[in-house]
C-alpha positions as a printed NumPy array, in Angstrom:
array([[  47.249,  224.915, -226.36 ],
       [  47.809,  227.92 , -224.069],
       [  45.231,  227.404, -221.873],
       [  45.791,  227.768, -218.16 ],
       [  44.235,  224.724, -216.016],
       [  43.536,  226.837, -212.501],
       [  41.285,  224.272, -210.483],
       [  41.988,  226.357, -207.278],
       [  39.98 ,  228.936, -208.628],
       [  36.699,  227.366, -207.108],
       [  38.482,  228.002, -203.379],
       [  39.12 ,  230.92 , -204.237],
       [  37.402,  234.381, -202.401],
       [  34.709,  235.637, -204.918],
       [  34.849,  239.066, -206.194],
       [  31.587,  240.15 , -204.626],
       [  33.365,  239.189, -201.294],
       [  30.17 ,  236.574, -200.413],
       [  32.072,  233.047, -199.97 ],
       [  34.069,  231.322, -202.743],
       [  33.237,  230.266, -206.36 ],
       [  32.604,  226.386, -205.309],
       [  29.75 ,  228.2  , -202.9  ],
       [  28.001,  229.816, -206.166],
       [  28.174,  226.495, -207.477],
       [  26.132,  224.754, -204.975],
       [  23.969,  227.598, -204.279],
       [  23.174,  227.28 , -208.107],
       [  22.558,  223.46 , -207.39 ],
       [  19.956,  224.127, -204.304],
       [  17.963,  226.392, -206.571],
       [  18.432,  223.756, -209.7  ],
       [  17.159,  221.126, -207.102],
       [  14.488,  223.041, -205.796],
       [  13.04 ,  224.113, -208.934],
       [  13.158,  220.88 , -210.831],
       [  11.318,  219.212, -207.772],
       [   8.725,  221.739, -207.03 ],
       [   7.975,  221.808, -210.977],
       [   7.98 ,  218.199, -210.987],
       [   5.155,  217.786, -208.108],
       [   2.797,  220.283, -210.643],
       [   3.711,  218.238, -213.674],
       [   2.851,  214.767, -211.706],
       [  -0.265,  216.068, -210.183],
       [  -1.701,  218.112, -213.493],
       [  -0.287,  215.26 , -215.903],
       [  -1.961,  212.614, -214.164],
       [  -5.114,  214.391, -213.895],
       [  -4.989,  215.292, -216.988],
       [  -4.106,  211.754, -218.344],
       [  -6.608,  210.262, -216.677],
       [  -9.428,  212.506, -218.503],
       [  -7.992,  211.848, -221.488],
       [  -9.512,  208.196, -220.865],
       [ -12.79 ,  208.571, -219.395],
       [ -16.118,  208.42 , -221.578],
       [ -16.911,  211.85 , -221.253],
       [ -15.966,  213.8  , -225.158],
       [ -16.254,  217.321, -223.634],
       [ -13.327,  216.461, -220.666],
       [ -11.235,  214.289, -222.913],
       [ -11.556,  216.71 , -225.834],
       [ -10.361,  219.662, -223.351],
       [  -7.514,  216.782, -221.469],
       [  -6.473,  216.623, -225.216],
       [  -6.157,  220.716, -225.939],
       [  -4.128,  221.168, -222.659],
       [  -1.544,  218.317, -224.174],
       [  -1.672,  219.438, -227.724],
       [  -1.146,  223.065, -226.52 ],
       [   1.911,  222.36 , -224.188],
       [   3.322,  220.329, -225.66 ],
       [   3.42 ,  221.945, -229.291],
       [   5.042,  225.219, -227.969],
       [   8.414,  225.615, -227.428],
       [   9.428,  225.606, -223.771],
       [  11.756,  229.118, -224.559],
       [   8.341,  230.591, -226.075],
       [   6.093,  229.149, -222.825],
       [   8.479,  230.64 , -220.147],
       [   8.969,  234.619, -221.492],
       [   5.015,  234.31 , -222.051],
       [   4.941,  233.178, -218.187],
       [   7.377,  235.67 , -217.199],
       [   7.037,  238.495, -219.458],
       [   3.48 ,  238.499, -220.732],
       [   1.432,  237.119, -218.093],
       [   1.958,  239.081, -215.57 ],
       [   0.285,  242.121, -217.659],
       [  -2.893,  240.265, -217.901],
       [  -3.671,  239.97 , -214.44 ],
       [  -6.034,  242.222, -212.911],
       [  -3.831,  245.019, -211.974],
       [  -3.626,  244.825, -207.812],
       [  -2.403,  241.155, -208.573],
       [  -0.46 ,  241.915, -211.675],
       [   1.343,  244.873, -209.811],
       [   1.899,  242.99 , -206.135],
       [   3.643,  240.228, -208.59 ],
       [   5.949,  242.976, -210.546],
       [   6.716,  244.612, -206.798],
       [   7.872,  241.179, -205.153],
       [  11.207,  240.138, -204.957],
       [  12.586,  239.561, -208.667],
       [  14.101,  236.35 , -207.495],
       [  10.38 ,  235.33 , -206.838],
       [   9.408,  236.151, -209.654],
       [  11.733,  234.307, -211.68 ],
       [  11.251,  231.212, -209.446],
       [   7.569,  231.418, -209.608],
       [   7.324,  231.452, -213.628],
       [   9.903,  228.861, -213.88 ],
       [   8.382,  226.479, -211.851],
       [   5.066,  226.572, -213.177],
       [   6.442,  226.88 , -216.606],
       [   8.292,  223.813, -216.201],
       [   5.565,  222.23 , -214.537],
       [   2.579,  222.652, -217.254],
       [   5.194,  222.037, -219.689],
       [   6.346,  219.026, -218.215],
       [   2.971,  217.897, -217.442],
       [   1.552,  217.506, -221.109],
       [   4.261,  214.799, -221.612],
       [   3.483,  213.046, -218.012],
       [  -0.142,  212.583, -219.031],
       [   0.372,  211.006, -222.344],
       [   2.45 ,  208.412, -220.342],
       [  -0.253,  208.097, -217.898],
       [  -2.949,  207.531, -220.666],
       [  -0.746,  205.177, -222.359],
       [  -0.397,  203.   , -219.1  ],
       [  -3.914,  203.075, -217.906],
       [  -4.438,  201.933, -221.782],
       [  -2.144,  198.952, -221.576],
       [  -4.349,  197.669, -218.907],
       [  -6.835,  194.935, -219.474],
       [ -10.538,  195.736, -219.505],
       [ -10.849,  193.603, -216.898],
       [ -10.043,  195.533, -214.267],
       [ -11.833,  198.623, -214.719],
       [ -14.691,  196.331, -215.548],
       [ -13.628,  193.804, -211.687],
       [ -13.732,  197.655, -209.944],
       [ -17.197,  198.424, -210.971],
       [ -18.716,  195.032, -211.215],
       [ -17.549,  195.075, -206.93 ],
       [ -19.975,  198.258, -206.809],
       [ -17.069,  201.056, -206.878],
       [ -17.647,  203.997, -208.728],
       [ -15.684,  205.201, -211.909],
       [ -13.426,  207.585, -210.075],
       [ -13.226,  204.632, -207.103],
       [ -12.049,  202.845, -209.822],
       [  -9.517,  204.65 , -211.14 ],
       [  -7.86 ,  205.53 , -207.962],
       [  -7.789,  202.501, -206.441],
       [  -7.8  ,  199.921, -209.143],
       [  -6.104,  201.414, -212.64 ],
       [  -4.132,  204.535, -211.584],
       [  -1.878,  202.304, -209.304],
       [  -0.944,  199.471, -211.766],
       [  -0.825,  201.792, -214.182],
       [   2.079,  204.048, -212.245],
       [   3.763,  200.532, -212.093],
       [   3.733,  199.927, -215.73 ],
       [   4.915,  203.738, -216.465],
       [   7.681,  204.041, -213.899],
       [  10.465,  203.909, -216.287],
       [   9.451,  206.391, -218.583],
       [   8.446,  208.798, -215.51 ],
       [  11.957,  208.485, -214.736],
       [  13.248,  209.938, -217.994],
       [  10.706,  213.102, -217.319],
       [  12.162,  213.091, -214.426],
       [  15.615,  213.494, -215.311],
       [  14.771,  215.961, -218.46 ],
       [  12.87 ,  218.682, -215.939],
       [  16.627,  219.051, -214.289],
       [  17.955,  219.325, -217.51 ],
       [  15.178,  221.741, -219.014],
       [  16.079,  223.671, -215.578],
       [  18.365,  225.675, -217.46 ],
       [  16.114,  227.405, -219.393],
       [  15.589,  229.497, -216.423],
       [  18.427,  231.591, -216.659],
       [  17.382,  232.994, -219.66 ],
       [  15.103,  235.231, -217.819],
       [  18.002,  235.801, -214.762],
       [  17.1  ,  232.867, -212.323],
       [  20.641,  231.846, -210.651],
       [  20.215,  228.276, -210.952],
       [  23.293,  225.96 , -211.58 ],
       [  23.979,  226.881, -215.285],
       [  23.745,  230.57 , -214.138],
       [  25.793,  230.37 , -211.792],
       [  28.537,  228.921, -214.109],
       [  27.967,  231.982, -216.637],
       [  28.862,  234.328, -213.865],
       [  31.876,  232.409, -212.705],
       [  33.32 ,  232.175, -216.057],
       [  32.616,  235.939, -216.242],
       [  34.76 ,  236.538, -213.095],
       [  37.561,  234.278, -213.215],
       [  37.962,  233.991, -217.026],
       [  38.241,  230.036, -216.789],
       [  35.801,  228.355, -218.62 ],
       [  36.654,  224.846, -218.54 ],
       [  36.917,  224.483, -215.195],
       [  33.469,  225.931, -214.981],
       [  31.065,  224.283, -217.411],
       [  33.292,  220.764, -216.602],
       [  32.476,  221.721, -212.619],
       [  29.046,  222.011, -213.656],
       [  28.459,  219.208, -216.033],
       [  29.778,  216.442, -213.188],
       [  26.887,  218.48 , -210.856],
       [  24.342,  217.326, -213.267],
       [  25.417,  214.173, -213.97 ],
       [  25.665,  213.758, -210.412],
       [  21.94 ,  214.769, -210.006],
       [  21.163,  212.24 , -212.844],
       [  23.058,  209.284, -211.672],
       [  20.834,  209.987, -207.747],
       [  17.911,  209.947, -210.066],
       [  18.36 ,  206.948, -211.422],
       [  19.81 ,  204.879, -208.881],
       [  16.671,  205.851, -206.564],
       [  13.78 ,  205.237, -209.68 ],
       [  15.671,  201.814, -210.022],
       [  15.023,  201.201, -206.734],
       [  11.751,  202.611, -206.566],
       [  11.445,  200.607, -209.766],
       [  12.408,  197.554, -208.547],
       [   9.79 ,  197.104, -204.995],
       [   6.934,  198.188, -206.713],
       [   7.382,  196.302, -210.133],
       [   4.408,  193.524, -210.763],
       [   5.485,  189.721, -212.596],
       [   4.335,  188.827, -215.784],
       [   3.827,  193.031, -216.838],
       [   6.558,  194.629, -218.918],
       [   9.867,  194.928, -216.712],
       [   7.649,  193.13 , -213.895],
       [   9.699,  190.011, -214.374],
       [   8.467,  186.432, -213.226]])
C-alpha cells in the first residue's frame, strides 16, 4: 500500500490561514454538539406532547397526535430537511420568507437543521412515550383522579414521570441517533463535524487520518452519552419495573 500516514497534518497551519486542521475539527464538533442538543430539546418537548395525546380519550387530538407521527416518521429525513431548507422558506409570507433568505446563511442552515432534526426526531420520542405511559397500570391514572386531580394533573404528576422512568433506555438510543443523524446537515452546507472532515480531506489530501479523526469524535460523543444516561438511568430507576431491579 502506498499510502502516506501524515498524523501531523492536524497541527498543521490551514490553508485559509484561520488556526490548524485539529481547530476545524472541533469547531465542527461545537456545531455537531450544539445542533444535536438544541434539536433534541424540540424532539423531547413535541414528542412528549405529542405522545401523551396519542393516549388521552379525545379521537380528534389522538387522531391528529397520530398524523404528526405517521407523517414524520414515514418521510425520509434527506426529503424532510431540503423541504425545510429549500422549500419552506418560499411559503412564508414574503417579509418573513425574505428576512430568512437575507440572514446569515450559516443561520439558515442551523435553523432548518435543528428543527428538522427535531420534528423528525420527535415522531419516534412520542411513540416511546405512548408506549411507556401504556405499560402503566390503570391504577394509577385511575389513584390520580380518584384523589380529585384532573386528567392533565394526572398526567404530569402521576403517569408522565414513571413513565420517563420506564422509557429511559430507549430515550437514550434517540439520543445517541440525533448526533449521528447530525450529519445530514452538511448536505445543505452546515459545517458540522462530518463537514468539516470533507473539507480537510479536500485540503490536505489525507483521508484516513480524517474520517478515522472524526469517527473517534463521535464515538467519543457516544460513549459521554451513555455513560451519563447510565447514570441518569441508574438514580431514577424504580424496583420491581423493567430494569428497576429489586
Amino acid at each position: 500500500m502506498g499510502y502516506h500516514w501524515n498524523w501531523s497534518v492536524f497541527l498543521q497551519p490551514t490553508a485559509a490561514g484561520d488556526g490548524s486542521y485539529l481547530g476545524w475539527l472541533l469547531t465542527g464538533l461545537q456545531w455537531t454538539v450544539s445542533l444535536s442538543l438544541a434539536a433534541w430539546l424540540i424532539a423531547l418537548a413535541s414528542g412528549t406532547l405529542v405522545g401523551v395525546l396519542r393516549t388521552v380519550p379525545n379521537r380528534w387530538l389522538a387522531g391528529l397526535a397520530t398524523a404528526w407521527v405517521e407523517l414524520f416518521r414515514n418521510i425520509p429525513l434527506l426529503v424532510q430537511l431540503f423541504i425545510w431548507y429549500f422549500v419552506l422558506p418560499e411559503l412564508l409570507p414574503q417579509r418573513l420568507g425574505d428576512a430568512y433568505k437575507q440572514s446569515d446563511p450559516l443561520v439558515q442552515q442551523f435553523l432548518a437543521a435543528m428543527v428538522c432534526l427535531g420534528l423528525f426526531t420527535s415522531a419516534r420520542v412520542a411513540e416511546q412515550v405512548r408506549a411507556g405511559i401504556g405499560s402503566l397500570p390503570p391504577g394509577q391514572k385511575n389513584a390520580g383522579l380518584a384523589l380529585g386531580l384532573t386528567l392533565p394533573q394526572t398526567y404530569r404528576h402521576v403517569m408522565l414521570p414513571m413513565a420517563f422512568r420506564l422509557i429511559l433506555p430507549p430515550l437514550t438510543s434517540e439520543f445517541l441517533n440525533i448526533f449521528k443523524n447530525s450529519a445530514v446537515a452538511t448536505t445543505i452546507g452546515l459545517i458540522e463535524l462530518s463537514r468539516q472532515a470533507q473539507q480537510l480531506v479536500d485540503y490536505t489530501a489525507q483521508p484516513y487520518e480524517a474520517f478515522i479523526a472524526v469517527t473517534l469524535l463521535y464515538v467519543l460523543i457516544n460513549l459521554t452519552v451513555m455513560i451519563l444516561m447510565r447514570r441518569l438511568e441508574h438514580r431514577v430507576r424504580v424496583p420491581g419495573f423493567v430494569g428497576g431491579g429489586q
